[in-house]
C-alpha positions as CSV (number, residue, x, y, z in Angstrom):
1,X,122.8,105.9,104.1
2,X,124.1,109.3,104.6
3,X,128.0,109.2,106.9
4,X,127.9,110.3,109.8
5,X,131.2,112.6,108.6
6,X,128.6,114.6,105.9
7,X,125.7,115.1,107.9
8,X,127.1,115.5,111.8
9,X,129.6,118.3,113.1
10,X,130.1,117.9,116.7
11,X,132.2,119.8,119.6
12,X,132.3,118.8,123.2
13,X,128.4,118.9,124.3
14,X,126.6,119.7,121.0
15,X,126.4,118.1,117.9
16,X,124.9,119.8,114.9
17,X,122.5,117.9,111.8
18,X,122.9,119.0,108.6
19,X,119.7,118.8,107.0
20,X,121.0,120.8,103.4
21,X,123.6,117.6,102.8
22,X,121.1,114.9,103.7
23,X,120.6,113.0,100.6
24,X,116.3,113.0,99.4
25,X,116.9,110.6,96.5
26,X,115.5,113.3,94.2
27,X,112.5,113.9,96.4
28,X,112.8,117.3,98.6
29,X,112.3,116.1,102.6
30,X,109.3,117.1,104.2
31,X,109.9,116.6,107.8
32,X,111.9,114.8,110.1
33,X,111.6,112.7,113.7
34,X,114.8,112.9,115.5
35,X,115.4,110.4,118.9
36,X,119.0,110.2,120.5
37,X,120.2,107.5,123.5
38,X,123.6,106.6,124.8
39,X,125.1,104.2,123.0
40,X,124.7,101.1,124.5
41,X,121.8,102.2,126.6
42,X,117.7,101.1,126.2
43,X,115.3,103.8,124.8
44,X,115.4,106.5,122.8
45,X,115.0,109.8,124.0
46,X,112.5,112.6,121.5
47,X,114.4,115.3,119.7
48,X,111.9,116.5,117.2
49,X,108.9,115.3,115.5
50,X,108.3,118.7,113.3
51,X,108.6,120.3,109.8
52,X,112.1,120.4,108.5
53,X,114.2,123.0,110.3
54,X,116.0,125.4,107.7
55,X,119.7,124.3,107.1
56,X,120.8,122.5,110.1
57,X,119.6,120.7,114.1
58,X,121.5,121.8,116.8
59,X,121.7,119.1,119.8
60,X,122.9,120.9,122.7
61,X,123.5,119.8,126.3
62,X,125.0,116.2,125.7
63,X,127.4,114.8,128.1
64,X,131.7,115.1,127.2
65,X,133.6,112.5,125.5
66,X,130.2,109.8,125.2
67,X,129.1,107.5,122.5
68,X,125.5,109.0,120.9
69,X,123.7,107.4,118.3
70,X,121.2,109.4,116.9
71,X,118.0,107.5,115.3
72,X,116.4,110.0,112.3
73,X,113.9,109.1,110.3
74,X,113.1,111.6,107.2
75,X,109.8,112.0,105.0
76,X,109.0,112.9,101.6
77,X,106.8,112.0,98.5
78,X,108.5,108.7,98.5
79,X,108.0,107.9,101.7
80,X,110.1,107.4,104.9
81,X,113.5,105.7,105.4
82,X,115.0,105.8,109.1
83,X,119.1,105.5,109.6
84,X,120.9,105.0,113.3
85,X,124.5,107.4,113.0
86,X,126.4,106.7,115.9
87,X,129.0,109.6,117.5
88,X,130.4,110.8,119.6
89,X,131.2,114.2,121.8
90,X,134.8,115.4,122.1
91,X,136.6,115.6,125.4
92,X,137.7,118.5,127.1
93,X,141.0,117.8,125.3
94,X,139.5,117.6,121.7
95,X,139.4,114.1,120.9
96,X,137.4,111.7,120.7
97,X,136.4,109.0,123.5
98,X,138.0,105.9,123.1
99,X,136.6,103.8,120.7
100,X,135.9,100.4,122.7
101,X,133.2,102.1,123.7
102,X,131.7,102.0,120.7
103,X,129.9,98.3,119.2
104,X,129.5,99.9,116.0
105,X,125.2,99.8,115.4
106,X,124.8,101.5,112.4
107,X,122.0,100.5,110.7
108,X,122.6,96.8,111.7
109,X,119.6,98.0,114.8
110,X,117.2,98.3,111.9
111,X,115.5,94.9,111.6
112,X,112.9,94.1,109.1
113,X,110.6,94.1,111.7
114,X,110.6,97.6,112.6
115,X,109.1,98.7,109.2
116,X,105.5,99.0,108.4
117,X,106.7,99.0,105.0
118,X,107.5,95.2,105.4
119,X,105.3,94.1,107.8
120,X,102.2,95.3,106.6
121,X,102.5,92.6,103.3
122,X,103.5,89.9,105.1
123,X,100.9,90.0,107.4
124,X,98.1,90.5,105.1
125,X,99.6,88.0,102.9
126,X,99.5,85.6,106.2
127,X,95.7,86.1,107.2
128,X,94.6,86.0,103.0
129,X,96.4,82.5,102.8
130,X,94.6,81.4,106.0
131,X,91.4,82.7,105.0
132,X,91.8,80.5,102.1
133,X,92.6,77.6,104.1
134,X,90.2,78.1,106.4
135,X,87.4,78.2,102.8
136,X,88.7,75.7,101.1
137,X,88.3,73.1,104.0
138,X,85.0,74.4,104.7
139,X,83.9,73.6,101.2
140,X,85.7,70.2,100.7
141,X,83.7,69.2,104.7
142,X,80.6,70.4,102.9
143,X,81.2,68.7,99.9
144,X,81.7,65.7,102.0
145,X,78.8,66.0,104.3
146,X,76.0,66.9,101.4
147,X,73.1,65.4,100.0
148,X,73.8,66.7,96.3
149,X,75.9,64.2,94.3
150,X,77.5,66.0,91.4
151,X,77.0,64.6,88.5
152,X,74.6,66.8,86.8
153,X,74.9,70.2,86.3
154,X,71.9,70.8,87.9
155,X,73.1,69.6,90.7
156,X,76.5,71.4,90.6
157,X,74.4,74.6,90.5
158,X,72.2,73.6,92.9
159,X,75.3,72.7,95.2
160,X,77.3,76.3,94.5
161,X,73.8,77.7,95.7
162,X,73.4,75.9,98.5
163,X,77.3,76.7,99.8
164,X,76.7,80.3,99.1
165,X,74.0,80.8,100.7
């Protein structure tokens, strides 16, 4: 996770992304999606969803002295990873808002749940083992209910045929 000190320099109603000190992991970044919101406000609002702007995102017309946290989520060959930075814009004086505003998200608004990465598996995982359930009690009832006996081998095959088909 890059901080929010290397990759943000702000004034009083801009804040500026510096896309050449984001950290790629050894892959170069292909494009980005960029959403902002007031911290401690629902919904994000679209910056970008483009090709990788050369050296650095300018954010222009936020508000003085509020809480921002800025939700980007980058793209290379190794896939996508998505990191909340939370700021803020100066005051007319130069400093910062008070920091009680601020409930410190980070990456804690992240959950598991919000990746296709994760979700994906355990949800195929889910309908597989039910699927598997749901077979294996439809051949025990059959095995129940049938006329073959299985003693023979004959009758095994004859049984495996009969279930398949």
């Amino acid at each position: 996770m890059p901080s929010v000190d290397d990759v943000l320099i702000g004034n009083v109603t801009s804040v500026a992304l510096l896309l050449e000190d984001w950290p790629d992991g050894g892959c170069p970044l292909q494009r980005l999606t960029v959403e902002i919101s007031k911290l401690g406000q629902p919904g994000w609002k679209s910056v970008t969803h483009s090709a990788l702007p050369e050296g650095e995102l300018v954010l222009t017309g936020l508000s003085v002295g509020t809480w921002y946290q800025l939700r980007v989520t980058v793209y290379n060959g190794a896939g996508n990873v998505q990191h909340t930075l939370v700021f803020a814009t100066r005051t007319l004086d130069g400093s910062l808002p008070p920091a009680e505003m601020t409930n410190d998200l980070g990456d804690s608004e992240l959950h598991w749940y919000n990746s296709a990465l994760v979700v994906a598996p355990i949800v195929s995982g889910v309908v597989c083992t039910l699927a598997a359930f749901i077979c294996a009690c439809s051949f025990l009832r059959r095995c129940r209910s049938s006329k073959f006996t299985l003693t023979s081998s004959e009758n095994r095959l004859a049984y495996v045929y009969y279930f398949l088909f």
